[in-house]
C-alpha angles and dihedrals in degrees: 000000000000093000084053092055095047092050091059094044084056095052097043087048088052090051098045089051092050092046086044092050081042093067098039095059087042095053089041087061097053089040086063096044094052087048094052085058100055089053099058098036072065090056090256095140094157108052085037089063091046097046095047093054093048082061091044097055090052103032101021134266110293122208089199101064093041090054085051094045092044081053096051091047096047090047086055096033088057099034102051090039109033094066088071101048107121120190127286112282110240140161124250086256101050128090099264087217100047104009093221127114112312107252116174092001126209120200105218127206093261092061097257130119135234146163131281092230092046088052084055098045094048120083102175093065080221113150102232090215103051107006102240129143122255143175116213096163121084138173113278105228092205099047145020117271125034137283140201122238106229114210110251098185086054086042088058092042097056097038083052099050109011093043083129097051096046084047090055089050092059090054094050092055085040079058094039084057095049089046093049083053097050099250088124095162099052081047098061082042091063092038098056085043085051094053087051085082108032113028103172091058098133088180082057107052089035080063100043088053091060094052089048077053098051094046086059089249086131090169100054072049100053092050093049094051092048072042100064093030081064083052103043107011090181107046107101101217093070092057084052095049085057097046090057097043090054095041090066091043085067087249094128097162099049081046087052093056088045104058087041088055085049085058092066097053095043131099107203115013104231129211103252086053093052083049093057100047093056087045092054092049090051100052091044095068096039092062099033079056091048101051089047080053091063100044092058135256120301101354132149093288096023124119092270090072088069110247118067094207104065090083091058084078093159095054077063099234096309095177086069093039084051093045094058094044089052092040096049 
């Protein structure tokens, strides 16, 4: 009887102390995660990543703490940088919202141009090339609601000198309708035939890279969209154009830098960017975990060296890369 008793003390002593190491490695975890967080709440990007992979490989990866961490890094990112954006480049004879050929063009108060179309699509009434405040709309004396006067001196100027370059307009939104449609490779068609005759359209060839996209050529995508970044480097689309081109190429790090370089030029951070860039750090780390996988546990370049990333040799180091861009 008493050898019974003390087999069952001994079992429930066993299962107490599994339960109780159980809870410990459960809590550690936490412990670290937490810990991940606060470093990079302290603009420690690089340590916090670290940090985190070392718990995922023992406790598993967590969405959670890489959308928190994706916050934390956007917040940084925008707060450090935005404050030295400075307005789009653009000639006297661009559109100074989309810097592309006046059409329709609307002489602002500032003394800029800009399309028509641009005028409708931007509610701040901000010029994107020196900030002031204008008023395009005005009452319409014949009927009810506003309207915008459209230059007509401007408008003869550009017909007269830039006729290729409005032709060429038409062909991109013939090739905006086909790809609406679906017809994504008669799309990419129009739009090459439309280059023909304009070949510096960043708006073009930014067009052209999403139906490669679509078509699933990530690489032709991926050259249009370094393509249009040559030709508007600081036009964030482009930089979007290329994050999700590499993406799908499986290069989740160099993504990663791309979208980031997108925040700087955007207005307003949407919520499917914020979702790829969660997507890209996240893959990031899953590949860069499962390469150290398959070169073995705490080797020379493992996660017990102190900086997951070493062992990605061909990214070139990109956390680095990612820290001086969010540091500038």
């Amino acid at each position: 009887m008493a050898t019974t008793t003390s087999s069952t003390s001994s079992s429930n002593s066993s299962k107490e102390s599994d339960e109780d190491s159980g809870f410990i490695k459960l809590d550690s975890n936490r412990i670290f995660l937490d810990y991940s967080l606060n470093l990079a709440r302290e603009g420690k990007f690089q340590e916090a990543l670290s940090l985190y992979a070392v718990t995922a490989k023992q406790g598993g990866h967590n969405p959670e703490i890489i959308r928190e961490v994706g916050e934390i890094m956007i917040n940084h990112y925008i707060s450090s940088l935005r404050k030295h954006r400075r307005g789009m480049a653009t000639d006297p004879w661009s559109c100074c919202a989309c810097a592309g050929v006046l059409v329709e063009p609307v002489t602002l108060n500032c003394g800029h141009s800009s399309c028509k179309k641009c005028i409708i699509k931007d509610l701040k009434e901000l010029c994107k090339k020196c900030g002031v405040k204008y008023r395009a709309r005005e009452d319409d004396p014949i009927n009810d609601g506003e309207y915008i006067k459209v230059s007509i001196l401007v408008s003869e100027l550009v017909r007269k000198y830039w006729s290729r370059e409005l032709h060429a307009v038409n062909l991109r939104n013939e090739g905006n309708k086909l790809f609406q449609r679906g017809e994504v490779t008669a799309a990419i068609e129009r739009y090459s035939e439309a280059l023909s005759m304009s070949e510096n359209d960043h708006l073009l060839i930014s067009n052209r890279s999403h139906a490669y996209y679509k078509l699933g050529n990530y690489h032709a995508a991926l050259a249009d969209a370094e393509s249009t970044i040559a030709l508007r480097p600081d036009w964030g689309k482009g930089y979007f154009r290329k994050g999700m081109a590499l993406k799908a190429l499986g290069e989740s790090g160099k993504a990663l830098i791309a979208f980031f370089e997108c925040l700087l030029f955007e207005e307003t951070i949407s919520k499917p960017l914020k979702n790829d860039i969660y997507q890209a750090l996240s893959s990031f780390i899953t590949s860069t975990l499962q390469k150290q996988l398959q070169e073995g546990e705490g080797g020379e370049n493992g996660l017990g060296s102190g900086n997951c990333y070493e062992a990605d040799s061909n990214d070139q180091n990109l956390t680095d890369t990612l820290s001086k861009i969010i540091n500038t």
